[in-house]
C-alpha positions as CSV (number, residue, x, y, z in Angstrom):
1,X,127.5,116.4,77.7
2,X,128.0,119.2,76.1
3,X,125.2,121.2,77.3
4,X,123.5,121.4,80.8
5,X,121.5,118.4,81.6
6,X,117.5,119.8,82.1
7,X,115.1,118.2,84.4
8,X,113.8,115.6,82.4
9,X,117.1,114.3,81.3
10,X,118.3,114.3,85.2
11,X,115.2,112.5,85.6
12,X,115.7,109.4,83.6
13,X,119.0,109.3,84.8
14,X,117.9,108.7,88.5
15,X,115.3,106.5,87.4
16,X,118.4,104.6,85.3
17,X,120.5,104.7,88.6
18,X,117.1,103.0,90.6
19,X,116.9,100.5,87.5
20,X,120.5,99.7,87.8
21,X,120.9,100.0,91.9
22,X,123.3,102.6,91.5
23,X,123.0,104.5,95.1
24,X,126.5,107.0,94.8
25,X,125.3,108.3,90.8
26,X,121.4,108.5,92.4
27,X,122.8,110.5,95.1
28,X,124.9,113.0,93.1
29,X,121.9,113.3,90.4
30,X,119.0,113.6,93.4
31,X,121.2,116.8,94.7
32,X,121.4,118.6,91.0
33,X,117.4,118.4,91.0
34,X,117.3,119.6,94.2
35,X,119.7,122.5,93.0
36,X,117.5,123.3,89.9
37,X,113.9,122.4,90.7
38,X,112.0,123.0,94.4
39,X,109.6,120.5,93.8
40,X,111.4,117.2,93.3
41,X,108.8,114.8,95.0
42,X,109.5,112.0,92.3
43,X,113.2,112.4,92.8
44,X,113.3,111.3,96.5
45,X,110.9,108.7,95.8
46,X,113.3,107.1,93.7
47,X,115.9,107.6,95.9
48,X,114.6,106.6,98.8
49,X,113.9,103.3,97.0
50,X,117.3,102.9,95.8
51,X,118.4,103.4,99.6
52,X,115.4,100.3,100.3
53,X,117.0,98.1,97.9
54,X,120.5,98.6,99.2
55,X,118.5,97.9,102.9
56,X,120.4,101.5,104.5
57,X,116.8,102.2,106.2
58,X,118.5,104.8,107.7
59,X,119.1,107.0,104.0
60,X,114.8,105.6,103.5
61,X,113.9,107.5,106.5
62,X,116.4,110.5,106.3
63,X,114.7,110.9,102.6
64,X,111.3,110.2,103.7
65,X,111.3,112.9,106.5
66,X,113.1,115.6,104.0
67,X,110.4,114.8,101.7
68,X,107.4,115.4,104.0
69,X,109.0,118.3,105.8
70,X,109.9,120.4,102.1
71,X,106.3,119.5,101.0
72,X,104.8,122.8,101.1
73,X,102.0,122.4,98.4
74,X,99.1,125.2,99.0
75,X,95.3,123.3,99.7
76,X,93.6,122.1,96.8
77,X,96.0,122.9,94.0
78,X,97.8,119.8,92.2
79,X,101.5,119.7,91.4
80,X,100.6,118.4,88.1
């Protein structure tokens, strides 16, 4: 591309790579959210179910725990 990818376009690409069962591309796309956004819950949802599909329960749980331990979202206030 000959710009930089934004959020949304990372996005669809790591809901392409769960669509397509693509676990190395989902992997290199969840970690450039990571770098650009905090809150990426929907990114490690997907990626933890590309991990389920591939059945590497260990990458569901090592995603899963990230995920709950980096939620930090303040009492009654939506991420919406």
């Amino acid at each position: 591309m000959p710009m930089k990818p934004k959020l949304a376009i990372l996005g669809a690409l790591l809901s392409a790579c769960r669509a397509q069962n693509d676990l190395e591309l989902g992997e290199l796309v969840a970690k450039k959210i990571e770098s650009l956004c905090q809150c990426k819950g929907g990114a490690d949802v997907l990626l933890s179910s590309i991990y389920a599909d591939q059945q590497r329960w260990h990458g569901v749980v090592s995603v899963r725990e990230a995920a709950r331990k980096d939620a930090n979202k303040p009492p009654a206030q939506s991420w919406i």
